[in-house]
Residue, then its C-alpha position, 0 to 999 in steps of 0.5 A: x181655716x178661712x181659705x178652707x172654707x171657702x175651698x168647699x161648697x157646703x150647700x150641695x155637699x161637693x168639694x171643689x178640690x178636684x177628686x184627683x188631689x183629694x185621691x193621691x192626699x189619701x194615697x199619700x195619707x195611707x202611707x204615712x200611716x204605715x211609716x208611723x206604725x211600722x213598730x207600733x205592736x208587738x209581733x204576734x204569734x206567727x210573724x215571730x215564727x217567721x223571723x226564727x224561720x228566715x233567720x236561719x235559726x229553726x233548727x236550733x230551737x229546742x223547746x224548753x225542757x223540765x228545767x229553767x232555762x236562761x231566757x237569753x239563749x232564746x234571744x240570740x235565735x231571733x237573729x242572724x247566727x255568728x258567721x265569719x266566712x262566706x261559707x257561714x252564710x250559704x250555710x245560714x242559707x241553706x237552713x233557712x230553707x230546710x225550715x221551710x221544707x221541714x215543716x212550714x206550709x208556705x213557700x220560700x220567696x217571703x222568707x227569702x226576701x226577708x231573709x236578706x232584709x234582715x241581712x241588710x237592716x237587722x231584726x228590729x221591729x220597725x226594720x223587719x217590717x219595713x220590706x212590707x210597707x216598701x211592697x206594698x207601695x210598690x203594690x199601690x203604684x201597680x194599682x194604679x197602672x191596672x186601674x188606668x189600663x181599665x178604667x182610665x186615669x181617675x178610675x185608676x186613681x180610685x183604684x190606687x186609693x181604695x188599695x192604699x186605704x183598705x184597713x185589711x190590706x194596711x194590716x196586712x202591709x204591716x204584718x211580717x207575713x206573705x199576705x201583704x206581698x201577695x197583693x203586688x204580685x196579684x196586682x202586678x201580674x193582672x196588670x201586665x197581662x191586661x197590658x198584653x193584652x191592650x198592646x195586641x188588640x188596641x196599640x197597634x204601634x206597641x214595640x217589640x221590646x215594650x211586648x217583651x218587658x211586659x211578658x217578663x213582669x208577667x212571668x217574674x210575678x206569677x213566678x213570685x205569687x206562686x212563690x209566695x202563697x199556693x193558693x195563689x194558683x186560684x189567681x192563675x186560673x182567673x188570669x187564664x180565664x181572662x185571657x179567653x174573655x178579652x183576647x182568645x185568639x191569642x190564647x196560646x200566645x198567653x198561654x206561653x207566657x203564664x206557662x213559663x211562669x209557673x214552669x219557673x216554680x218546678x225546681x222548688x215543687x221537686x225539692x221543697x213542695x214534696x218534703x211539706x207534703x209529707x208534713x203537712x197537716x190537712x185534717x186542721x181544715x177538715x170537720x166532720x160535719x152534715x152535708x148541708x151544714x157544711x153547705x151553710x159553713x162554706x157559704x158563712x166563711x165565704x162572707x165573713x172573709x168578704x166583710x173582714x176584706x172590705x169593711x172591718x179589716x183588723x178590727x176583724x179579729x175582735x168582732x163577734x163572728x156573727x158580726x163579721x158575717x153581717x158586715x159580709x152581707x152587706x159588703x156583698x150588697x156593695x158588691x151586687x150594687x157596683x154590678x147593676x150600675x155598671x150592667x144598666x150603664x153598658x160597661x160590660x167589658x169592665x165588669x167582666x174584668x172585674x168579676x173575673x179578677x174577683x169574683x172567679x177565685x172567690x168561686x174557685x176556692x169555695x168551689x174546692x172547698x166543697x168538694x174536698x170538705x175543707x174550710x180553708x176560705x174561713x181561716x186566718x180572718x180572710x187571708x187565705x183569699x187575701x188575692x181577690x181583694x183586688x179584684x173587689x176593690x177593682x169592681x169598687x172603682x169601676x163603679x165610683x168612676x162611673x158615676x155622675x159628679x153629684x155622687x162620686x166624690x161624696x161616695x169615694x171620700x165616704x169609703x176611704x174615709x171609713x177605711x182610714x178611719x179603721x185603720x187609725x182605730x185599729x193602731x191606736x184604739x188597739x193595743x198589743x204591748x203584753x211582752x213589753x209590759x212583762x220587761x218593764x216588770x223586770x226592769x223595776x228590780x233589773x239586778x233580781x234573779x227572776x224566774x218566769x213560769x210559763x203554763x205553755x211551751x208554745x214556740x210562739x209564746x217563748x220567743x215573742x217573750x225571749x224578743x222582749x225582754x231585756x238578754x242583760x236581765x238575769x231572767x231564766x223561763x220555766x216553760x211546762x205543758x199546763x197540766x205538768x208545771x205544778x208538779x215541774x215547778x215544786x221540783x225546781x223550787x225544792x232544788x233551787x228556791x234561794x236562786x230566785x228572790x221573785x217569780x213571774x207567772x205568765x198564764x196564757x188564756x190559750x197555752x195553743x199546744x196541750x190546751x185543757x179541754x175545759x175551762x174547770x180543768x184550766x183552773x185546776x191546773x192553775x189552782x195547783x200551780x197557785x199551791x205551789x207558789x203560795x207556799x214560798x212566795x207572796x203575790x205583790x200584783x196581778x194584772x191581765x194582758x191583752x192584745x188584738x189576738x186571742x193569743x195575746x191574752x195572758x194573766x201576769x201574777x208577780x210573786x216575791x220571796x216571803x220571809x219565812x224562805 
């Protein structure tokens, strides 16, 4: 501790540890922080929907019906099929993609990846995730190439360590789901072209093969953006704006390249982009609202997902909305704050580059946004844009690198502290373990025949419960649309009561598919359901389960046989 002391000069607030091992302490610090939380909550909604889609297994899934079901015949979806010869696994393959084209909004390259990921390490949690948190190092490497070629060796630095730290991004790092891989390719993509571009305009002596393996990664990672998430086009046009702004005489050189990049994605937009346009459901973006208050909406969503990216990360998803409003206007005020500074100090080129790589495809989809009279730039809590917190981050560094000593290392240790700090509190003061709560229930009594009632069908509900719950148990689900499980449920109890000696009810706050359209009419349904059960069984404990999402609210109820039965 001594030693330590004596490493800071307190009197002046500044550290003597050099701000380059402070940086890759923090990059390393971030690191460590996605291995240690690798299975640290439970899948949500979505991401176990990802692992039935890469699994191959979507097509096998038949939504429960009106009759019990045993739960682990859900279970075995949540994996890779029985296969015995090559041809099981092409077929595997093929039905990976079919689920994709029949009704996934999202490109193949995710699934694909993961697909042989799960192939290579099994559907554990910790392991499914694991492809995540190795792109997203690999994201960070690339950080720091964009941020050297910009700004310099500590520049890029800054950069790498805003990257690693951001606690939207290392959500996101640890989410099986296409928006973490999205940044590597965003950053790779930016980098190899300013690389391009520094080695036709400032390296004269850059060889020919060097121009070639850089061209390459420009193709391979606009090929895998686009890929990977469509709105990653806006990030193309920002590329294409980029060149015009730092090399136009070159443009069509560029040009070549980029278009090469996306000519790549034609065989999948011939086969699999018109089979989702024909199921795509648009109207979900759409409200019919006034001109100016949809004006405002736009303008609201836009600086909701900038503060969900800079500031609050995945605390976003339990903060007032208003909230995260605040915190995007005072992100903006960052933002206008790092653009002054590097205006007043002449650093013109560097701000153009960054407000290109940030500002345009924020501008771009806003821009659409307006004009088609969607809102897609304020769903899923930022991530739909997740491809311009580069470009922030990069304005960000700019600015920190640009300071004088006096304030770049209290102001840069100031952010990613935050930004750990965040993260920390979001996998530890946050928990999501509602399904391993409904298995340690079961596990009390492991032989007791088990009926779960369900006031959804909701895929999403049904496999995350089927994913956690022991397959050995003799556990069977009733899964019913909340206005039908009553009704459904006293047939089954009529025609089979002595099968069950105890009975779970796992009533969702948010049932996602037939949702009631009032809060009395919910407790109408759950009060007919109550009914029923009462009649047969005894209540023995009730306790809410709650996660980080609105759908990981549920309300557990444990029912017994009574005497009577």
């Amino acid at each position: 501790m001594i030693t330590i002391l004596k490493g800071l000069k307190l009197n002046k607030f500044e550290l003597r540890v050099p701000l380059e091992i402070l940086l890759v302490f923090a990059i390393a610090l971030a690191v460590t922080i996605r291995v240690l939380n690798l299975g640290n909550h439970e899948f949500w909604y979505d991401e176990v929907l990802s692992l039935l889609l890469f699994g191959g297994q979507k097509a096998a899934y038949d939504p429960p019906g009106d009759v019990p079901v045993i739960l682990s015949s859900y279970t075995s979806l949540l994996k890779l099929p029985v296969e015995t010869s090559l041809g099981d696994i092409v077929e595997t393959l093929k039905q990976v993609l079919r689920g994709i084209a029949g009704g996934e909004p999202h490109p193949p390259l995710f699934f694909l990846s993961q697909h042989l990921w799960l192939r290579l390490f099994g559907n554990a949690v910790a392991q499914v995730k694991s492809l995540g948190v190795l792109l997203s190092c690999i994201a960070i490497f690339c950080a720091y190439g964009l941020g050297r070629d910009v700004l310099g060796h500590r520049g890029g630095l800054i950069f790498a360590a805003l990257l690693a730290t951001n606690s939207f991004y290392l959500f996101h790092s640890l989410n099986l789901r296409m928006y973490g891989s999205l940044v590597l390719w965003v950053v790779l993509s930016g980098w190899a072209l300013v690389r391009l571009i520094r080695q036709n305009t400032a390296e004269a002596n850059a060889t020919h093969q060097q121009q070639l393996i850089w061209s390459c990664l420009l193709i391979g990672s606009v090929t895998a953006g686009l890929l990977t998430f469509y709105f990653f086009a806006y990030w193309v046009m920002a590329l294409g704006a980029l060149v015009l702004y730092l090399d136009r005489q070159r443009w069509f050189q560029y040009g070549v390249v980029l278009g090469i990049g996306v000519s790549l994605t034609v065989p999948w937009a011939l086969w699999g982009v018109r089979q989702q346009a024909r199921n795509a459901d648009l109207d979900r973006f759409a409200e019919s609202i006034g001109f100016v208050e949809a004006l405002l909406r736009h303008f609201w969503d836009a600086l909701e997902a900038i503060g969900i990216q800079l500031l609050s990360g995945g605390f976003s998803t339990s903060i007032p909305q208003g909230s995260a409003v605040v915190l995007g206007i005072v992100a903006v005020g960052m933002l206008l704050t790092c653009c002054i500074g590097l205006w007043r100090q002449g650093e013109y080129q560097t701000l153009g580059i960054a407000l290109i790589m940030g500002a345009l495809p924020l501008a771009l989809a806003l821009g659409v946004d307006v004009v088609t009279g969607k809102f897609t730039l304020g769903w899923g809590y930022g991530r739909s844009i997740i491809f311009v917190l580069p470009g922030c981050l990069l304005l960000l560094a700019a600015w920190l690198e640009r300071l004088t000593n006096t304030w770049q290392k209290p102001l840069t240790a100031l952010l990613i502290a935050v930004y750990i700090g965040v993260s920390v509190g979001d996998f530890n003061l946050r928990d999501r373990q509602m399904f391993h709560a409904v298995d340690q229930l079961i596990q009390q009594n492991v032989e007791t025949p088990t009926l779960v009632v369900m006031n959804s069908k909701a895929w999403g509900h049904v496999l995350r419960l089927a994913y956690y719950v022991n397959p050995d148990a003799p556990v069977s689900l009733l899964a019913e649309k909340p206005e039908q499980l009553a009704a459904t449920l006293e047939k089954t109890l009529a025609d089979s009561a002595s099968t069950y000696e105890r009975i779970l009810w796992l009533n969702p706050d948010r049932p996602v598919w037939n949702e009631p359209e009032t809060e009395a009419e919910k407790q109408r349904f759950d009060q007919a359901v109550l009914e029923v059960l009462q009649a047969r069984y005894e209540l023995m404990n009730t306790e809410s389960l709650t996660g980080t999402m609105d759908l990981d609210r549920f309300t557990l109820s444990l029912y017994t046989q009574s005497p009577a039965t």
